[in-house]
Structures are given as structure tokens and as C-alpha cells.
TIDOVEX-310461 format. One record per residue (C-alpha): residue number from 1; residue in one letter; z negated, y, x negated. Coordinates in Angstrom, 1 decimal. Example, Ala and Ser with C-alpha at 12.3 -4.5 7.8 and 13.67 -1.06 7.14 Angstrom:
2
+-----+----+--------+--------+--------+
:   i : aa :     up :  north :   east :
+-----+----+--------+--------+--------+
:   1 :  a :   -7.8 :   -4.5 :  -12.3 :
:   2 :  s :   -7.1 :   -1.1 :  -13.7 :
+-----+----+--------+--------+--------+
***
This chain:
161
+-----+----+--------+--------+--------+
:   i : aa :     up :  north :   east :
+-----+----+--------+--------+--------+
:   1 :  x :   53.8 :  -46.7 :    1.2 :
:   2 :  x :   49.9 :  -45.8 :    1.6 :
:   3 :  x :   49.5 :  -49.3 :   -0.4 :
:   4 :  x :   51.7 :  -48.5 :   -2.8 :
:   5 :  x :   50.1 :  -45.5 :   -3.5 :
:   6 :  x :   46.8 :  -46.8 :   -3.7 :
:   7 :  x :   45.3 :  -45.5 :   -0.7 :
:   8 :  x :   45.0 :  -48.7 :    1.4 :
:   9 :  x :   44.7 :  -52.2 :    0.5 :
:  10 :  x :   48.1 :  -54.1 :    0.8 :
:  11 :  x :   46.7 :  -57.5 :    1.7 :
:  12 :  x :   44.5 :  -55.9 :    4.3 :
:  13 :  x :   46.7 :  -54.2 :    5.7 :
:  14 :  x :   49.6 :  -56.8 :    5.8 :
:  15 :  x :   46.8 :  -59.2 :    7.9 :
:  16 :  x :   45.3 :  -56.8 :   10.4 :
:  17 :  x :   49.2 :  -55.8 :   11.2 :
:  18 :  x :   49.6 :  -59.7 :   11.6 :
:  19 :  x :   46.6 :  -60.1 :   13.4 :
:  20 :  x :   47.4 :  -57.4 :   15.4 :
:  21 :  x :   50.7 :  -58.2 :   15.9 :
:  22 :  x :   49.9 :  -61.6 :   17.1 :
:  23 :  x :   47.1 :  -61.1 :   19.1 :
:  24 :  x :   49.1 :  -58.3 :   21.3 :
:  25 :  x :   52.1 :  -60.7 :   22.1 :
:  26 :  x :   49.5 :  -63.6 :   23.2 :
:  27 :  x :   48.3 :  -61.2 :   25.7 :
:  28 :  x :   51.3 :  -60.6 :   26.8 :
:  29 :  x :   52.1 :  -63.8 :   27.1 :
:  30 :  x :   49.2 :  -64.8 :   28.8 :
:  31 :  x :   50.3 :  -62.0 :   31.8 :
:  32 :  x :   53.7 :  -62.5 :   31.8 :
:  33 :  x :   52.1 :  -66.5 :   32.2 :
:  34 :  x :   49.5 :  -65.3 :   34.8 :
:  35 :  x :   51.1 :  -62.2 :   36.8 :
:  36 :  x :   54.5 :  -62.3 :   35.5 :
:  37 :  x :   57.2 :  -63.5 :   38.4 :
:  38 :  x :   55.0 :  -61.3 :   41.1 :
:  39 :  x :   55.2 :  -58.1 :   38.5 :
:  40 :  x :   59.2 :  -58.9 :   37.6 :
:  41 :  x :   59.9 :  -59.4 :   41.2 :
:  42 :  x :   58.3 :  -56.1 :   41.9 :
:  43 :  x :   60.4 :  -54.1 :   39.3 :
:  44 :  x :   64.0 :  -54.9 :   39.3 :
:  45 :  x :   65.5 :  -53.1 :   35.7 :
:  46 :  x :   62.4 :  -55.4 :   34.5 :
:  47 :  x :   63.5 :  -58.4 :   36.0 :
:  48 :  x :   66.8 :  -58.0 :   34.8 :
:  49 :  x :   66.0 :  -57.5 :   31.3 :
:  50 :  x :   63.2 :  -60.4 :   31.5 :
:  51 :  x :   66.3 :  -62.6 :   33.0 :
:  52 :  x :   68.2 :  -61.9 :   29.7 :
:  53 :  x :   65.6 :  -62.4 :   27.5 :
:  54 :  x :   65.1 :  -65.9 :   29.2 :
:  55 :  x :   68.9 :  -66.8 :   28.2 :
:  56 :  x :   68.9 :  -66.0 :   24.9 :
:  57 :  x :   65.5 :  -67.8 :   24.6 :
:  58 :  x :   67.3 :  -70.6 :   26.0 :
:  59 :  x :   70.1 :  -70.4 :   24.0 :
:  60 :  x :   68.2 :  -69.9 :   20.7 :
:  61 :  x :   65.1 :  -71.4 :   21.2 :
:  62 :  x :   62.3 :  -70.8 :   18.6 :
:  63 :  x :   64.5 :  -68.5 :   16.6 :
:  64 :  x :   64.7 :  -66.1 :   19.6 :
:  65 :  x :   60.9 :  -65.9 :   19.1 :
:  66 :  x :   61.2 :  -65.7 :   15.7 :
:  67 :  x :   63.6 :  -62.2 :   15.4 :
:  68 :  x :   62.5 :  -60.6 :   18.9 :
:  69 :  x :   59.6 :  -58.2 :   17.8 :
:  70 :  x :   62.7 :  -56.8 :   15.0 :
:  71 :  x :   65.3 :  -56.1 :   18.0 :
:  72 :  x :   64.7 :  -52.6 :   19.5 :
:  73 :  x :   63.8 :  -52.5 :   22.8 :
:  74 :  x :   63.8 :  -55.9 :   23.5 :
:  75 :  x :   60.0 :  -56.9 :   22.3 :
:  76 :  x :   58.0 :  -54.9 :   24.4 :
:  77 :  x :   59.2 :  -57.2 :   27.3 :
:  78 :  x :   60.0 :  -60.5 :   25.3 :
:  79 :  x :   56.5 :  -62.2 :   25.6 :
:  80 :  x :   55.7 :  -61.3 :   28.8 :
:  81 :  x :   59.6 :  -63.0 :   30.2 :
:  82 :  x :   58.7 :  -65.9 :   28.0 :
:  83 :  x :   55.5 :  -66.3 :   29.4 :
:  84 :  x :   57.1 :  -66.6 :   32.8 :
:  85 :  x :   59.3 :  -69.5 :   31.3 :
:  86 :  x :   58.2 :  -72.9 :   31.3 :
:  87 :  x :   57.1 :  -72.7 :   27.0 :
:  88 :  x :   54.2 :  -74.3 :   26.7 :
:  89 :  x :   50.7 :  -72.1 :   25.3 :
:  90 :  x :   50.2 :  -73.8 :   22.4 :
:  91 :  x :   54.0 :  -73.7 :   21.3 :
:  92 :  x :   54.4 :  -69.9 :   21.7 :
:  93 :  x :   51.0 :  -69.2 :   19.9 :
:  94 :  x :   52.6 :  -71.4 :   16.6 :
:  95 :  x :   55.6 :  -70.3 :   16.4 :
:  96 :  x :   54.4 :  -66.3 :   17.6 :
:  97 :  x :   52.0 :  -66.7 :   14.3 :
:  98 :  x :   54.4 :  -67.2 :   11.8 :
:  99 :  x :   56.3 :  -64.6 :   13.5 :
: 100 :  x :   53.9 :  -62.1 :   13.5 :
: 101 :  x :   53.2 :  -62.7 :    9.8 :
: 102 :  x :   56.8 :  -62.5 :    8.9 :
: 103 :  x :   57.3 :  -59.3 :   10.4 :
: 104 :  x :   54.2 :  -57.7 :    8.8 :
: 105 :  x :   55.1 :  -59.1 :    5.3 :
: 106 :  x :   58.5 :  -57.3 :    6.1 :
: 107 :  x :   57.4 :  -53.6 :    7.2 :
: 108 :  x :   54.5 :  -54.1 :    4.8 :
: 109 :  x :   56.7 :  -54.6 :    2.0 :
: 110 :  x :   59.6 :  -52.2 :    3.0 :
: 111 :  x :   56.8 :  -49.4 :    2.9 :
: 112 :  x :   55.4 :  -50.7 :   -0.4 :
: 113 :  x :   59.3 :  -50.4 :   -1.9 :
: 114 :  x :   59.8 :  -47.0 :    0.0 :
: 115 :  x :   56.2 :  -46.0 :   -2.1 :
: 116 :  x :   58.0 :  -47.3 :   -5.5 :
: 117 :  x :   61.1 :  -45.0 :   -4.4 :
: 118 :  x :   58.3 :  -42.4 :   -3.8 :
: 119 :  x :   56.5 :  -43.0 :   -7.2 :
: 120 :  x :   60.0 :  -43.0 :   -9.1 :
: 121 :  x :   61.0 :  -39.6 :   -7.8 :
: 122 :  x :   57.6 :  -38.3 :   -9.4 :
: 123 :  x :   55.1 :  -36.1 :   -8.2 :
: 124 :  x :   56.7 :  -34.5 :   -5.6 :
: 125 :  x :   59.1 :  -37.8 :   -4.0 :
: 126 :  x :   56.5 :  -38.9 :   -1.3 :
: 127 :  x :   56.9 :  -35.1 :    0.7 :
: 128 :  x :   60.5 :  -35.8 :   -0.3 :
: 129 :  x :   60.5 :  -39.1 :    1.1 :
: 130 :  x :   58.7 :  -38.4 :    4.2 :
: 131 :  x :   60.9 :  -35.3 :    4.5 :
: 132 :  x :   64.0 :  -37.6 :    4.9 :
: 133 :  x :   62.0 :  -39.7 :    6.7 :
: 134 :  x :   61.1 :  -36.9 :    9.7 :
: 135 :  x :   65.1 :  -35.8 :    9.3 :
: 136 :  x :   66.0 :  -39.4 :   10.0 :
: 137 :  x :   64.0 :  -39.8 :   12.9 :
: 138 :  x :   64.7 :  -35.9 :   14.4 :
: 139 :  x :   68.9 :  -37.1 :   13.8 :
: 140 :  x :   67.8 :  -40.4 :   15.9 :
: 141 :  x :   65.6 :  -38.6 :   18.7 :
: 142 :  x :   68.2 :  -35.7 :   19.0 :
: 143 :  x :   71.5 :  -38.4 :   19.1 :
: 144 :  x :   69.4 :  -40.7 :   21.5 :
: 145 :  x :   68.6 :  -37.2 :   24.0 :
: 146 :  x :   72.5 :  -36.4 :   24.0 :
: 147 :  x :   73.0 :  -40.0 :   25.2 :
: 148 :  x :   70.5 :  -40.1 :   27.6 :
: 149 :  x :   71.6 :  -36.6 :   29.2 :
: 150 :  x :   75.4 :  -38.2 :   29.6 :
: 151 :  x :   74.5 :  -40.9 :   31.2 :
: 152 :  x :   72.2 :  -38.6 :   33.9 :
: 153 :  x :   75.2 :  -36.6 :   34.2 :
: 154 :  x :   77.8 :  -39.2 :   34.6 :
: 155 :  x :   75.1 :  -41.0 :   36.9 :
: 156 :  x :   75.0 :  -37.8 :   38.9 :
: 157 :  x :   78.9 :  -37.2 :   39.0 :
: 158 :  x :   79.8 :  -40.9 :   39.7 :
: 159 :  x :   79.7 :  -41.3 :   43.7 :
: 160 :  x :   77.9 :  -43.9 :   44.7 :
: 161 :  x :   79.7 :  -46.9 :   46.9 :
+-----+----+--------+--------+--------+
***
């Protein structure tokens, strides 16, 4: 949107959000490579996560690598389970770059076309659109909170075996 409305370069930032992008899942790659099984093993919920990221990256091979930094909650884990796998280096960092730059293409361009919507509304549609924005995100947090305080309460309830 900030590109859009002239306040940052696009192509600038498109390739530092790449770069960035890219650089953070090598590292994690290179730990879940280095330290990975021993930290897994030491955190079971993160071990079980890593375990089905490693089965859909077996099942879907370079397109799981591909579409993991756009599934929610699944990429903050994703390069450090495929790290543990047996992928070679060199693979992951091809495949991770054209990845990285897909994704910043996609939420570059997303916020350029929400800065059009913006501009089209006139003076006044970027408070407007970052007004929905905030509501949209406050509806997500709040719907999210009421989840998360079921489950603790049905956690509590439930009796264990």
C-alpha cells in the first residue's frame, strides 16, 4: 500500500522482503540441519508438528516448499523439520529462492492493489481501509481468544486417563 501510495519504492521493497524472506528460512534450515533432531526430540508438540511437515514434504515434494511460508502456522517450523530431512543444501536454497520471491511478489502486490482500492475511495479510503483492516484483524484475535479459552476449559474438564 505504502508503494502504492508513493511512500516506498515497490521494487525495493519487493527484494529486501525476498531477500529477507530467503535468507531467514536458510537459517532455519541450516539449524533444523545442525541442532534439529536433538531440539525436536527435546520438545514433543514440536516434534509432532516437524513429523507432519516431513510427510507432506514427502508426499509433495518441491511444491510443499513452494506454498509452506503461505499456510498459517505451519512455516515458522517448515525449514527447520526440512532441514532435519535428508534434502540436500543446495536443493532447498533453489527451490526456497524462487519461493521466497514468489511470496513477496504476492504480498507486495496484494498491498499495492489494496493502495489502488485506497486511492479509488479518495482522500479519505486509506484510514478507511486500514480501519477495516484493524476490524478484520480485532474479529480474528477476538474469534481465535474464544477458541483458545474452550479448549483450556474443555482441557481442564476432560479427566485425564
Amino acid at each position: 500500500m505504502g508503494a502504492k501510495l508513493g511512500i516506498v519504492n515497490l521494487y525495493w521493497l519487493v527484494g529486501s522482503v525476498w531477500i529477507g524472506s530467503f535468507m531467514g528460512d536458510q537459517l532455519w534450515f541450516w539449524l533444523g540441519r545442525r541442532w534439529g533432531k536433538r531440539a525436536l526430540a527435546r520438545f514433543p508438540s514440536a516434534d509432532a508438528h516437524a513429523s507432519r511437515i516431513l510427510g507432506w514434504l514427502e508426499k509433495y515434494g518441491v511444491a510443499f516448499i513452494m506454498v509452506f511460508r503461505f499456510l498459517y502456522g505451519v512455516r515458522n517450523i517448515a525449514s527447520v523439520a526440512i532441514g532435519t530431512s535428508g534434502m540436500p543444501w543446495s536443493r532447498f536454497l533453489f527451490w526456497n529462492f524462487i519461493a521466497a520471491g514468489i511470496w513477496a511478489w504476492s504480498f507486495a502486490g496484494a498491498g499495492y492493489l489494496f493502495g489502488e482500492a485506497a486511492a479509488a475511495i479518495g482522500e479519505d479510503g486509506p484510514k478507511i481501509l486500514l480501519l477495516s483492516g484493524l476490524a478484520i484483524g480485532g474479529l480474528w484475535l477476538a474469534i481465535k481468544s474464544v477458541c483458545w479459552v474452550r479448549r483450556r476449559a474443555l482441557a481442564a474438564t476432560t479427566p485425564a486417563e
